[in-house]
C-alpha positions, 0 to 999 in steps of 0.5 A, a space after each residue: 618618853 610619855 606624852 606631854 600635855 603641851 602635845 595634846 594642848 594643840 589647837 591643830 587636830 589634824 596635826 595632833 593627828 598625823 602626828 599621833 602615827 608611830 607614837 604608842 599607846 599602852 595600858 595598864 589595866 589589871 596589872 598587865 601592862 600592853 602596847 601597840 603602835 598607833 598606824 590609823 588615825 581619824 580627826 574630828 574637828 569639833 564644833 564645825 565639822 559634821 561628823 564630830 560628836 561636838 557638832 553645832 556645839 552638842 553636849 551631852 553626858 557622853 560627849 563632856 569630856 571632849 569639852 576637857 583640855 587635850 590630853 584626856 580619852 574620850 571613850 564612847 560606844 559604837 553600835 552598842 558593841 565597839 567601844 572607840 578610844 578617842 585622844 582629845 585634843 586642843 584647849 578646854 572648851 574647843 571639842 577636838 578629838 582624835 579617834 585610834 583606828 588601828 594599831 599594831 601589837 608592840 608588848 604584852 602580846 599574849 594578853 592582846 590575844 586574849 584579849 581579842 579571843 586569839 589563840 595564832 598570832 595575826 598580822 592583824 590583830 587591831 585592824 579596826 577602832 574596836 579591836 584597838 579598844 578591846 585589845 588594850 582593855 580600853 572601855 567606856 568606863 574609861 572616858 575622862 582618864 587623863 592620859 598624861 596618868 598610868 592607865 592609857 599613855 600615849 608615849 614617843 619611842 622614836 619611831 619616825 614616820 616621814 610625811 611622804 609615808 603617810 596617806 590621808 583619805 576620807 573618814 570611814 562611816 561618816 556619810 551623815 556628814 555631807 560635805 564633811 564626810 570627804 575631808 581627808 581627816 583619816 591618816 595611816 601609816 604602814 610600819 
């Protein structure tokens, strides 16, 4: 079943987070339809946390549709090579954000190893938020797409993920943040 809106509408993004573990992400994008269980999660909490792209209340042309109401991507270019799928989330005007760290192949297997240039079948095909994007054909063209439509859903299978099955550590790259950078914002789960 997709995702509602009332799930991404959330003010709590850490929750909206660990929440987003065994959920699963699909796309149809060139008429192939994919999909993969979403295991790492990062959450970044707007306007007053250092390492969000919102903080101190920037707005920029990329970072707009972060100020959407939950429940659109929002897309943006790391290193100028990564393209990094974020689900936002919370009210219109609070720039919450959720970033997909790594996923594990569900359908359309062969067109997720195309995608990522792979001819043998890894256990590891989406282990990092680039290869998430590339993977599911996710790119920054896509920013603003809401993800209640038919191009990126987020939908609930019934894949249950148990509290105690969870860790919770600090943010990978996010030394910039100080204080910030040590919140145990990123989630992830072994499915």
């Amino acid at each position: 079943m997709k995702l509602g809106i009332d799930f991404y509408c959330r003010d709590d993004v850490v929750r909206v987070s660990r929440e987003l573990l065994g959920k699963v992400l699909c796309t149809q994008i060139g008429g192939e339809p994919v999909s993969a269980v979403i295991i790492e999660t990062e959450a970044y909490a707007g306007t007053t946390d250092k390492a969000s792209h919102a903080y101190g209340g920037r707005r920029t042309r990329r970072t707009e549709p972060m100020y959407s109401r939950g429940g659109v991507a929002y897309v943006y270019l790391c290193y100028g090579i990564h393209h990094l799928f974020n689900v936002v989330s919370g009210k219109e005007g609070t720039p919450h954000a959720v970033l997909v760290r790594a996923a594990k192949p569900l359908e359309g297997i062969a067109t997720l190893m195309r995608r990522r240039h792979r001819t043998v079948t890894e256990t590891r095909l989406m282990p990092g938020p680039g290869t998430v994007s590339q993977a599911l054909g996710i790119h920054t063209g896509m920013t603003g797409t809401d993800l209640t439509a038919e191009r990126i859903w987020i939908e609930d299978r019934g894949i249950r993920v148990r509290a105690k099955d969870i860790v919770a550590a600090p943010r990978i790259g996010v030394g910039y943040a100080a204080e910030d950078a040590l919140r145990p914002y990123r989630f992830s789960v072994l499915l």
